[in-house]
C-alpha positions in Angstrom: -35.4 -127.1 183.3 -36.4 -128.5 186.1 -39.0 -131.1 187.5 -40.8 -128.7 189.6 -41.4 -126.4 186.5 -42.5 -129.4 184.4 -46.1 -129.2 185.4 -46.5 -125.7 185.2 -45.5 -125.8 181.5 -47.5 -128.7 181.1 -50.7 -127.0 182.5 -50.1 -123.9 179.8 -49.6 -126.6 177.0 -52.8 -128.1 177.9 -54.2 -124.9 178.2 -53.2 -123.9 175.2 -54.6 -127.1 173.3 -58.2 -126.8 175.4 -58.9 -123.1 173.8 -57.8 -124.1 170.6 -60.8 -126.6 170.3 -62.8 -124.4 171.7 -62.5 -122.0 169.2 -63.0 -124.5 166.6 -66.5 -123.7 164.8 -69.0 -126.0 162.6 -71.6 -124.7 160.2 -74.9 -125.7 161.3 -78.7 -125.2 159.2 -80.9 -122.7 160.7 -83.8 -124.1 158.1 -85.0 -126.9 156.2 -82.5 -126.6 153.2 -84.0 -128.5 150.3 -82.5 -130.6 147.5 -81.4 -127.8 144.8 -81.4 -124.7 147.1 -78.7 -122.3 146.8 -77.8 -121.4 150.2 -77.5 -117.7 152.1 -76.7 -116.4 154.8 -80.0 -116.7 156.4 -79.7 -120.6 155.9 -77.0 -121.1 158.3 -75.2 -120.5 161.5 -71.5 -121.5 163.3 -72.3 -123.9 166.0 -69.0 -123.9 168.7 -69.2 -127.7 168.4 -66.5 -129.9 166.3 -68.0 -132.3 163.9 -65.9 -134.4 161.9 -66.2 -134.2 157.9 -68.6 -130.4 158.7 -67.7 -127.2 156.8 -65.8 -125.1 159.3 -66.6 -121.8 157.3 -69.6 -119.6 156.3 -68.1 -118.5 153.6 -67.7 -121.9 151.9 -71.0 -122.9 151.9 -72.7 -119.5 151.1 -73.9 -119.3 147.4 -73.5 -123.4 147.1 -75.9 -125.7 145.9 -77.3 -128.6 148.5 -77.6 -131.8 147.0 -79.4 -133.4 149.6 -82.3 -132.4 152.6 -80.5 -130.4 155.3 -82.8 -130.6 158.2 -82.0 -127.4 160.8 -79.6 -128.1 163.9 -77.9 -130.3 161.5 -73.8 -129.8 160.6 -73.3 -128.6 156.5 -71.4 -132.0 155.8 -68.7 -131.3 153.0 -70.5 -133.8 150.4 -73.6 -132.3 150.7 -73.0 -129.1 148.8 -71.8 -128.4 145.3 -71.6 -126.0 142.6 -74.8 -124.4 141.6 -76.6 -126.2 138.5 -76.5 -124.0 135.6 -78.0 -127.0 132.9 -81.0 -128.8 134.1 -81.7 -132.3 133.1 -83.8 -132.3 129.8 -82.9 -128.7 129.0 -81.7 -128.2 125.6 -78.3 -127.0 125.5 -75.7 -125.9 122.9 -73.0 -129.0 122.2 -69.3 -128.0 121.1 -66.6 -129.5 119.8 -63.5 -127.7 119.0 -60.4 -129.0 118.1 -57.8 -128.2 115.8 -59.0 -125.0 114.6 -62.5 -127.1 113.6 -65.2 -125.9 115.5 -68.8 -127.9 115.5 -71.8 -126.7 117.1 -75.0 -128.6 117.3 -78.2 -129.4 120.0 -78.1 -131.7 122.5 -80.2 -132.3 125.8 -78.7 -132.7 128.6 -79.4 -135.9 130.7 -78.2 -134.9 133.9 -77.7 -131.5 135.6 -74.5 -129.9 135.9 -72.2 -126.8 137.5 -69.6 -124.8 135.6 -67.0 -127.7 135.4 -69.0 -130.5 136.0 -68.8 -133.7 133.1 -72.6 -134.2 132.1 -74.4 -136.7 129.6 -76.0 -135.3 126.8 -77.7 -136.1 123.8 -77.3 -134.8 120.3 -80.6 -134.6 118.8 -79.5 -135.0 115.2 -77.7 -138.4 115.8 -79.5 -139.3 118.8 -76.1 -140.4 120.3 -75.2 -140.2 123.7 -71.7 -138.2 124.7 -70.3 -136.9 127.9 -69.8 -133.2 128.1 -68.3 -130.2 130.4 -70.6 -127.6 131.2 -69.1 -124.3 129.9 -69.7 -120.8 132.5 -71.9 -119.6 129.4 -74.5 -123.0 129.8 -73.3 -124.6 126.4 -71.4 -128.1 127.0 -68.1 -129.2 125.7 -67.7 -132.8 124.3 -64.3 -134.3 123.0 -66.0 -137.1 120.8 
């Protein structure tokens, strides 16, 4: 290769690199999203611009839970969403414990809200004891102790 070709390659590289970023997308609020709000597609847009620590993707944020005030014109931050709640604090729920072929079922009420997967507290109304749970996809809560 020689020098004279150097910048033309050079200029392509850059090239290259410039529509790459340009290409990258952010998702942006097209509403007030409030604390608890499952959002849809109305809620949000893709913005051309690049923001660090923003979803990049509609379909990431769609059907997810917002933790926080999401004012509109303002980047989906990543630790802003999560899964939607399925137990609400103070709801009564159905405690679990299975192990070893024994299975115990009692009431509890859960002290914070939770997603599929999420660890909650809850409370076991007979004992009145305080236990950390995982929220089951049918709303009871599994605890190990």
């Amino acid at each position: 290769m020689t020098f004279a070709a150097l910048p033309a390659r050079l200029a392509i590289v850059a090239t290259l690199l410039a529509a790459s970023a340009a290409t990258a997308e952010t998702v942006i609020a097209t509403r007030t999203i409030r604390p608890q709000q499952v959002l849809t597609e109305a809620d949000v847009k893709l913005d051309p611009a690049t923001i660090s620590g923003a979803h990049d993707k509609i379909d990431d944020v769609i059907g997810q839970e917002a933790r926080v005030a999401i004012y509109p014109g303002r980047a989906v931050m990543r630790g802003t969403l999560g899964r939607p709640a399925l137990v609400d604090r103070n709801q009564v729920v159905e405690l679990v414990f299975d192990k070893g072929g024994l299975v115990i079922t009692t009431e509890g009420r859960a002290l914070a809200r939770g997603g599929v997967g999420e660890r909650i507290r809850v409370m076991n109304l007979s004992s009145r004891t305080t236990l950390f749970g995982t929220v089951a996809p049918n709303g009871s809560v599994i605890v190990s102790q």
